[in-house]
DSSP file (Angstrom, degrees, kcal/mol; ACC not computed):
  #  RESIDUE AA STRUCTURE BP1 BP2  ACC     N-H-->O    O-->H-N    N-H-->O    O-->H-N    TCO  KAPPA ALPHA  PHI   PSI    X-CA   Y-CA   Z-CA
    1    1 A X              0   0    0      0, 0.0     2,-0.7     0, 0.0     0, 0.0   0.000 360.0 360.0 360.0 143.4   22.1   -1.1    7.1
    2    2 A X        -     0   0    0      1,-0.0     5,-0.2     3,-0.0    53,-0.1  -0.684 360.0-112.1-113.6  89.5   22.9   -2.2    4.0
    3    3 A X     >  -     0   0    0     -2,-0.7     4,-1.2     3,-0.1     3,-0.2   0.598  11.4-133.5 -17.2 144.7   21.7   -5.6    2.5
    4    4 A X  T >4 S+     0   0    0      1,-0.2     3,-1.3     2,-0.2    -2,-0.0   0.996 105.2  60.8 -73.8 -69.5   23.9   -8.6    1.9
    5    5 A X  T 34 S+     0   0    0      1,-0.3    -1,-0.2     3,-0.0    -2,-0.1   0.478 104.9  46.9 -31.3 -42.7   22.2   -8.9   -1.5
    6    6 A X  T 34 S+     0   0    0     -3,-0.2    -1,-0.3    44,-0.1    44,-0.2   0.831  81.4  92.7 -56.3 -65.9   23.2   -5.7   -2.7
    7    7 A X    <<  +     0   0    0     -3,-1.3     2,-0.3    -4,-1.2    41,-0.1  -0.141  58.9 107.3 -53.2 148.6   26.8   -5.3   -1.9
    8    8 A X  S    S-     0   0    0     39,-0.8     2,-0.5    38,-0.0    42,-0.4  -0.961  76.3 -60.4 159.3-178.2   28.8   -6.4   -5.1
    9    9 A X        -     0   0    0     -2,-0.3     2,-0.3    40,-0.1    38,-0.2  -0.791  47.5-154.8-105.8 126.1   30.9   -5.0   -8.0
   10   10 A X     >  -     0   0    0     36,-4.0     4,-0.7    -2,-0.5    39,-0.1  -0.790  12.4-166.0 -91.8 138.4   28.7   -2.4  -10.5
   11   11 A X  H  >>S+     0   0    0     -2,-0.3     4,-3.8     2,-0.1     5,-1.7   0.633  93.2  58.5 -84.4 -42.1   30.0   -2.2  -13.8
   12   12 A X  H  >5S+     0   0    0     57,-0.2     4,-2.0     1,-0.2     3,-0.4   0.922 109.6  42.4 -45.7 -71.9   27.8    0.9  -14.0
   13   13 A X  H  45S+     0   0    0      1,-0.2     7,-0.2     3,-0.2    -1,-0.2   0.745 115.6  53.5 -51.4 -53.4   29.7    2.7  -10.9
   14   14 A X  H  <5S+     0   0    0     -4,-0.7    -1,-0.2    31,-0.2     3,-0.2   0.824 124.3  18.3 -25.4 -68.3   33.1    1.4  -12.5
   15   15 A X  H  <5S+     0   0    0     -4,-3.8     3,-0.3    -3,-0.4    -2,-0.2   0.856 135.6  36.4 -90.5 -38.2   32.7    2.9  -16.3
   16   16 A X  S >X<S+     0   0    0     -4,-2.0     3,-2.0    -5,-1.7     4,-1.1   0.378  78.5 146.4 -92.4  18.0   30.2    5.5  -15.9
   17   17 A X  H >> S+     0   0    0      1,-0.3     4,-1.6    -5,-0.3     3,-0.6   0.637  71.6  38.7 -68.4 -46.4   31.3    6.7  -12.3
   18   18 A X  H 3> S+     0   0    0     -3,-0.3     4,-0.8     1,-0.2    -1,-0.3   0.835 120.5  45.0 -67.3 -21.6   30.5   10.4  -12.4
   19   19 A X  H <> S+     0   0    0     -3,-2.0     4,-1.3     3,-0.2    -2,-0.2   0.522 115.4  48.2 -91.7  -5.0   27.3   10.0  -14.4
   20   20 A X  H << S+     0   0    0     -4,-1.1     4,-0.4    -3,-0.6     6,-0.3   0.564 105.5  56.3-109.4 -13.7   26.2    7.1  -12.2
   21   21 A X  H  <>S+     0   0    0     -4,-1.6     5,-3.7    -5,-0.3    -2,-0.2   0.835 112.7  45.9 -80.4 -14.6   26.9    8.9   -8.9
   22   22 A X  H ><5S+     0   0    0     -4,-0.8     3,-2.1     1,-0.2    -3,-0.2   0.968 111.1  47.3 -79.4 -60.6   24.6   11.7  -10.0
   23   23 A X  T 3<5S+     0   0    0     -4,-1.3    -1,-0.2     1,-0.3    -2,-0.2   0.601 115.9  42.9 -75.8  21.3   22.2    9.9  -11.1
   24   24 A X  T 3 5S-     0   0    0     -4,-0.4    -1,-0.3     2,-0.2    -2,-0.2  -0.002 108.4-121.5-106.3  21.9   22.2    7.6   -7.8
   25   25 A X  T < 5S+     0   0    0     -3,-2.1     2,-0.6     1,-0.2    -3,-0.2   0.934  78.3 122.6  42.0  34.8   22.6   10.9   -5.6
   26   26 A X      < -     0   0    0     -5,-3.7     3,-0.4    -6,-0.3    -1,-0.2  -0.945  44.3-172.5-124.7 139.4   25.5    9.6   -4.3
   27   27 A X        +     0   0    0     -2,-0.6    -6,-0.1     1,-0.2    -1,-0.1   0.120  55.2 100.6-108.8  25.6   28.3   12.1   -5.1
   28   28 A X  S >  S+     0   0    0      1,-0.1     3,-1.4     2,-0.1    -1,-0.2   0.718  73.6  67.4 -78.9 -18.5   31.5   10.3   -3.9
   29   29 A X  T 3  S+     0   0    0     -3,-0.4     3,-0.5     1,-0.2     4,-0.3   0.706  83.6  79.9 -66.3 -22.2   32.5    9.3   -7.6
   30   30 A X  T >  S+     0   0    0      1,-0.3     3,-1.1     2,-0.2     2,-0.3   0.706  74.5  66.7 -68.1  -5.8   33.0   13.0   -8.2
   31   31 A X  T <  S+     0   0    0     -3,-1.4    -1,-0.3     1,-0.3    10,-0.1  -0.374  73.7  90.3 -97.2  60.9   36.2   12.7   -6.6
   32   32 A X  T 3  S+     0   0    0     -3,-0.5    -1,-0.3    -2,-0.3    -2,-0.2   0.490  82.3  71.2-122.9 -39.4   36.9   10.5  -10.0
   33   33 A X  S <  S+     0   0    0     -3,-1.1    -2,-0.2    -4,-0.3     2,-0.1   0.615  71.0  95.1 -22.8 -40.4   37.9   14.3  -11.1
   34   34 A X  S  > S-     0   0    0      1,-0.1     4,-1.6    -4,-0.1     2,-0.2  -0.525  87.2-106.3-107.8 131.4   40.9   14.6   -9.2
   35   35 A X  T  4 S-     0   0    0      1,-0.3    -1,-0.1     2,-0.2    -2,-0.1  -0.439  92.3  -7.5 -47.7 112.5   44.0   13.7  -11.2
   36   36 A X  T >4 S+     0   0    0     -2,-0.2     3,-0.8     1,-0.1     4,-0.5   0.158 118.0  90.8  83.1 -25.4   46.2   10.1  -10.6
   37   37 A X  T 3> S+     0   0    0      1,-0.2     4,-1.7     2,-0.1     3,-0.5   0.855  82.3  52.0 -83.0 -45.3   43.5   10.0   -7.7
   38   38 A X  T 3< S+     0   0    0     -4,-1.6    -1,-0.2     1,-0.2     4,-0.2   0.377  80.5  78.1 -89.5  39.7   41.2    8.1  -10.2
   39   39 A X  T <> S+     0   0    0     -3,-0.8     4,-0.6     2,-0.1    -1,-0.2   0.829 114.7  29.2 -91.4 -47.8   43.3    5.5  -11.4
   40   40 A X  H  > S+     0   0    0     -4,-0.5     4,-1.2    -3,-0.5    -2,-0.2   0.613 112.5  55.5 -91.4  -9.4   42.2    4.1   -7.9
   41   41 A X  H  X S+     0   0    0     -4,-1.7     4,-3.9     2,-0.2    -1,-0.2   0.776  94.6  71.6 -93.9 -29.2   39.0    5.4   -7.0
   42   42 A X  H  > S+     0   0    0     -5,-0.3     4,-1.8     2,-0.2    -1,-0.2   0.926 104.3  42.2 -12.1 -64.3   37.5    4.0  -10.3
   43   43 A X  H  X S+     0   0    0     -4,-0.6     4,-1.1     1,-0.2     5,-0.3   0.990 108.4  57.1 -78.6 -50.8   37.9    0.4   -8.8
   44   44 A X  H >X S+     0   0    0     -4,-1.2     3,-1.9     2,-0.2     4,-1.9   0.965 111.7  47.9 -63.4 -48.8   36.6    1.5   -5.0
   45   45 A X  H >X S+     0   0    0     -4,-3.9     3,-1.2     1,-0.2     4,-1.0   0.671 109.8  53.7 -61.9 -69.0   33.0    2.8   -7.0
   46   46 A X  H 3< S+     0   0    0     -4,-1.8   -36,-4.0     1,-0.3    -1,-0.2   0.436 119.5  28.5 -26.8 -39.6   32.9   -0.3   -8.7
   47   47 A X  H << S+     0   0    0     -3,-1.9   -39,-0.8    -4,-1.1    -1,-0.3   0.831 133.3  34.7-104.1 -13.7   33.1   -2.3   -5.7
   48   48 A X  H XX S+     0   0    0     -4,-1.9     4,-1.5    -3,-1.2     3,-0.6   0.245  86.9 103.2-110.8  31.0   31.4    0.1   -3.4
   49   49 A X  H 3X S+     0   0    0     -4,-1.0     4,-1.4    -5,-0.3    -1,-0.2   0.678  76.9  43.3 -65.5 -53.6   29.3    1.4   -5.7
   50   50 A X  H 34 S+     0   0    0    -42,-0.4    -1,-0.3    -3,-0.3    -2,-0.1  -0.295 109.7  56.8 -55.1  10.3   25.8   -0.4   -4.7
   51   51 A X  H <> S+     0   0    0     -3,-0.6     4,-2.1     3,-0.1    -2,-0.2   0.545 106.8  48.0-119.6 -50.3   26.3    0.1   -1.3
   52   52 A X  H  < S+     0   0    0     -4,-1.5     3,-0.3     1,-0.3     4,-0.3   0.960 119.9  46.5 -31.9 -73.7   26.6    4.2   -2.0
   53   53 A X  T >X S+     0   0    0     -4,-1.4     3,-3.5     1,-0.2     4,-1.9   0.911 107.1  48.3 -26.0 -72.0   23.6    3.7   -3.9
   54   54 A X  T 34 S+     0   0    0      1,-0.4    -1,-0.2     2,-0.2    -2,-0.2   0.829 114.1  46.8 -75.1 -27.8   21.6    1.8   -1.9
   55   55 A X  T 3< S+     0   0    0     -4,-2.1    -1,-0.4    -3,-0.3    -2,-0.2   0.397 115.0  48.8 -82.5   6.4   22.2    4.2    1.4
   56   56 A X  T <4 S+     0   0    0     -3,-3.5    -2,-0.2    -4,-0.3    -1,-0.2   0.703 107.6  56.1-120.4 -14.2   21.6    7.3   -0.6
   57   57 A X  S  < S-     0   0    0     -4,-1.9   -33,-0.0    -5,-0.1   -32,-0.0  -0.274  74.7-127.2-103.2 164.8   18.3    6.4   -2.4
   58   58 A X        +     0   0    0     -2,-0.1     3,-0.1     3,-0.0    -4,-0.1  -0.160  39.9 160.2-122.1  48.8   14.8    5.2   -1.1
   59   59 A X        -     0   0    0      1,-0.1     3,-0.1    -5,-0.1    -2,-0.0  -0.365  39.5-134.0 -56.8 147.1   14.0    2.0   -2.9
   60   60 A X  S    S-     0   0    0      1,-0.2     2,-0.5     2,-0.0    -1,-0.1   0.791  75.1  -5.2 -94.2 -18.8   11.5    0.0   -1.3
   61   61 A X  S  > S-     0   0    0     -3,-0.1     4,-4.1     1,-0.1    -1,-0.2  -0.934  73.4 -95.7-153.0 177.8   13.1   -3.1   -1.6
   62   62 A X  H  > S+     0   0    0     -2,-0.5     4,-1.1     2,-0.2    -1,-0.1   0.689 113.7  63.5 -76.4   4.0   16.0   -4.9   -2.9
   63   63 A X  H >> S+     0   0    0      2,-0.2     3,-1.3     3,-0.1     4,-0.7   0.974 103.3  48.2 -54.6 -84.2   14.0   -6.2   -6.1
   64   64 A X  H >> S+     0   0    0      1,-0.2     3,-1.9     2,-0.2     4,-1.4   0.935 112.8  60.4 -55.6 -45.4   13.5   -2.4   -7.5
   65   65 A X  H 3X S+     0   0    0     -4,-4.1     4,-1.6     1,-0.3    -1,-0.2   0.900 101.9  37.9-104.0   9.2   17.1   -2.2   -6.7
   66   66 A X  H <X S+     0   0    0     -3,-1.3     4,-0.8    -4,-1.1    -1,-0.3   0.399 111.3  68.0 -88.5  13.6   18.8   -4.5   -8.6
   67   67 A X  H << S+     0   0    0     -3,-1.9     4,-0.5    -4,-0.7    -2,-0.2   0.854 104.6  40.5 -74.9 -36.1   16.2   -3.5  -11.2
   68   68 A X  H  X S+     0   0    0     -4,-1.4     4,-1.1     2,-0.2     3,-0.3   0.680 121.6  47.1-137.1 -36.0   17.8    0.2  -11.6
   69   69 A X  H  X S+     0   0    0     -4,-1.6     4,-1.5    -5,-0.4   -57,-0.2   0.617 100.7  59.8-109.2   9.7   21.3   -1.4  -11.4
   70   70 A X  H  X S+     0   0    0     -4,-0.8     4,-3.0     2,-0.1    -2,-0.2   0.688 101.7  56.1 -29.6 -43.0   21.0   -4.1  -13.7
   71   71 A X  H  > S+     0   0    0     -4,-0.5     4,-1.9    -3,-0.3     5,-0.3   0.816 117.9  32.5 -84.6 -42.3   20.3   -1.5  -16.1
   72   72 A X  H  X S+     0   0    0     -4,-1.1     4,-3.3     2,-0.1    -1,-0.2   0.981 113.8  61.6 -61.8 -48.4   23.8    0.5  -15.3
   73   73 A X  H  X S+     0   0    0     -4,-1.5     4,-3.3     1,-0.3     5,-0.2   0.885 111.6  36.5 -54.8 -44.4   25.4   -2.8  -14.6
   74   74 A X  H  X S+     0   0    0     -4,-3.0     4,-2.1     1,-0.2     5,-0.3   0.983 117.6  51.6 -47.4 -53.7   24.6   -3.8  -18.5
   75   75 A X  H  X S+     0   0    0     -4,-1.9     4,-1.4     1,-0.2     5,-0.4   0.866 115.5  42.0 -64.2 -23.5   25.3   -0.3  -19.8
   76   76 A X  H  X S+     0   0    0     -4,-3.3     4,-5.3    -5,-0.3    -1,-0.2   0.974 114.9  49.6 -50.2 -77.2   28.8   -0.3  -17.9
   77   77 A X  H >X S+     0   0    0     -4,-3.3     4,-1.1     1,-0.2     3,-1.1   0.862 109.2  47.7 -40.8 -81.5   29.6   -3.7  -18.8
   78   78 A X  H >X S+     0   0    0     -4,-2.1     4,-2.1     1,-0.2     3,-0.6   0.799 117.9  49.7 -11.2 -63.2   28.7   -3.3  -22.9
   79   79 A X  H 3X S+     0   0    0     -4,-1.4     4,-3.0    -5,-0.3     5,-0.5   0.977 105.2  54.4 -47.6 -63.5   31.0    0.2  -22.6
   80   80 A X  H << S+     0   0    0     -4,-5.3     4,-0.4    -3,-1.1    -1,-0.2   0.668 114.4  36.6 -69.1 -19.8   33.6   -1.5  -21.0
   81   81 A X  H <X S+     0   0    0     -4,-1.1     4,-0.9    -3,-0.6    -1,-0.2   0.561 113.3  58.8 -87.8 -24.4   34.1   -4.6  -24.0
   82   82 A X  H  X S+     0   0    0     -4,-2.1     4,-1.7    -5,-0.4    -2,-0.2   0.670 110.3  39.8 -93.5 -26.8   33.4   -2.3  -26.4
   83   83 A X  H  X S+     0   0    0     -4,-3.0     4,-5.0    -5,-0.4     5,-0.2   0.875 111.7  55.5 -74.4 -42.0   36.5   -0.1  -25.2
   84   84 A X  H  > S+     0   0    0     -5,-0.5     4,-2.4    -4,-0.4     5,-0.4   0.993 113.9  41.2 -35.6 -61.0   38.5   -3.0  -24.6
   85   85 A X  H  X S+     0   0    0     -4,-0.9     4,-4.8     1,-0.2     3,-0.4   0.954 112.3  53.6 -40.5 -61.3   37.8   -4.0  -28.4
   86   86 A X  H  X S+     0   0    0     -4,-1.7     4,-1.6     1,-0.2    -1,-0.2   0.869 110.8  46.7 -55.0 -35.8   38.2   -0.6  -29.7
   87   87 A X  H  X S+     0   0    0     -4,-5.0     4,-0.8     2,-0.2    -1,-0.2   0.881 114.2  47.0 -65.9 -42.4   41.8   -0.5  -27.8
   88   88 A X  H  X S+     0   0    0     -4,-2.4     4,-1.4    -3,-0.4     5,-0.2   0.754 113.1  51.6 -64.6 -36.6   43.0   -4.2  -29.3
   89   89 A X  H  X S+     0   0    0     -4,-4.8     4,-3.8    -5,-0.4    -2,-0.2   0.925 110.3  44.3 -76.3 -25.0   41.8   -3.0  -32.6
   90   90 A X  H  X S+     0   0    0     -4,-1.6     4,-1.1     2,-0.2     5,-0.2   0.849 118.4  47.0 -66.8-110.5   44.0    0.6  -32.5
   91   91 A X  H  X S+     0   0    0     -4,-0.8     4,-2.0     1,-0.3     5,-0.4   0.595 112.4  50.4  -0.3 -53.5   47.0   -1.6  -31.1
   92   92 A X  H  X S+     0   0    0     -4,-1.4     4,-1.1     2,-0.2     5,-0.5   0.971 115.9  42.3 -55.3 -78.3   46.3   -4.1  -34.0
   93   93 A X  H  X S+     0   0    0     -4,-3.8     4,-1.3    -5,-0.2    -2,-0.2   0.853 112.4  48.8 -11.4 -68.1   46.3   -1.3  -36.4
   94   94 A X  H >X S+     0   0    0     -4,-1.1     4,-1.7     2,-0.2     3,-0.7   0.988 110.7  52.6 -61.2 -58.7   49.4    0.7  -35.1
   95   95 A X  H 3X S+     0   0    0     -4,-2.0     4,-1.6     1,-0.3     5,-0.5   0.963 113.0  48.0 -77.7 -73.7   51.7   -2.7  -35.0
   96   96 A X  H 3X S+     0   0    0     -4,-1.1     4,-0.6    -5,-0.4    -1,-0.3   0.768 113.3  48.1 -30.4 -34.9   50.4   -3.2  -39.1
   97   97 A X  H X< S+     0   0    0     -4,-1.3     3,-0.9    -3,-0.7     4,-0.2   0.996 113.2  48.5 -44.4 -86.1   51.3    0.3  -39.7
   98   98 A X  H >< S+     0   0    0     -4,-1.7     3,-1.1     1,-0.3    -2,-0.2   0.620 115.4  39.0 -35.6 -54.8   54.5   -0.2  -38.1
   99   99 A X  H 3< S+     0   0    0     -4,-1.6    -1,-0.3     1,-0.3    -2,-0.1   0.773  99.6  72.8 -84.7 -16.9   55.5   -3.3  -39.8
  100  100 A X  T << S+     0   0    0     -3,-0.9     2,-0.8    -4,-0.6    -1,-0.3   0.741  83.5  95.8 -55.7 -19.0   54.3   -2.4  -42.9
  101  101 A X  S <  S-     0   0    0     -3,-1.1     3,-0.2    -4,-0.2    -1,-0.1  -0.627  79.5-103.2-109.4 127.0   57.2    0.1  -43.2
  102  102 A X        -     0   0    0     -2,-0.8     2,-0.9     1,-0.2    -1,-0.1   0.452  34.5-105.8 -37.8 174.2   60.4   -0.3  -44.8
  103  103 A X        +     0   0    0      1,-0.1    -1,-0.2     2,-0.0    -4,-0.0  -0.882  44.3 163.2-100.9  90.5   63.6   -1.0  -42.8
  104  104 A X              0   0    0     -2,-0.9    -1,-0.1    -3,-0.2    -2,-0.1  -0.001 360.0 360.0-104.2   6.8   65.5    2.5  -43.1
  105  105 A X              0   0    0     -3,-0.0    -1,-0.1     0, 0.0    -2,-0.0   0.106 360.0 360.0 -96.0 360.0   67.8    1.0  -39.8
C-alpha cells in the first residue's frame, strides 16, 4: 500500500527517468528507450514515479523517503529550467542570425 503522502509528481523520475529508475530499483522508466513511446511515458514516471519508488524500495518511513526524493526532485527540477533556458537562448540566437541577414528575396 502506498502512502497518500508519497504519491505526487517527481521531477527526478520526469528528467532523469532511466537513471532514477535504476537507482530506485524500479525498472519501468527503461521503457523510456523505446522510440515515440517516450514522448508519453516521460510524463507517466513523473507522475507515477514515487509510487514505483516507494513499492520497490524498503524505506522505513515516509520521512527518509521524501528525503531521497527531494534530492532527485531538486536535481530534476534545476535540469529541467536549465534546459528550458538553454532552448529560449538557441531560439533567441537562431531568430538574430536569421534576421541579421540581408534580404536576397
Amino acid at each position: 500500500m502506498v502512502p497518500a503522502e508519497v504519491k505526487g509528481w517527481n521531477w527526478g523520475a520526469f528528467v532523469f527517468n532511466i537513471w532514477w529508475g535504476i537507482g530506485n530499483k524500479t525498472y519501468l522508466p527503461l521503457l523510456c528507450l523505446v522510440p515515440l513511446f517516450n514522448i508519453v511515458w516521460i510524463f507517466v514516471c513523473g507522475f507515477k514515479g514515487n509510487e514505483w519508488a516507494w513499492k520497490s524500495n524498503d524505506y522505513p518511513d515516509v520521512a527518509s523517503f521524501k528525503r531521497v526524493q527531494a534530492t532527485w526532485n531538486r536535481a530534476g527540477l534545476v535540469s529541467f529550467i536549465v534546459s528550458v533556458a538553454a532552448i529560449i537562448l538557441y531560439l533567441i540566437f537562431f531568430a538574430a542570425i536569421l534576421a541579421s541577414l540581408p534580404d536576397y528575396f
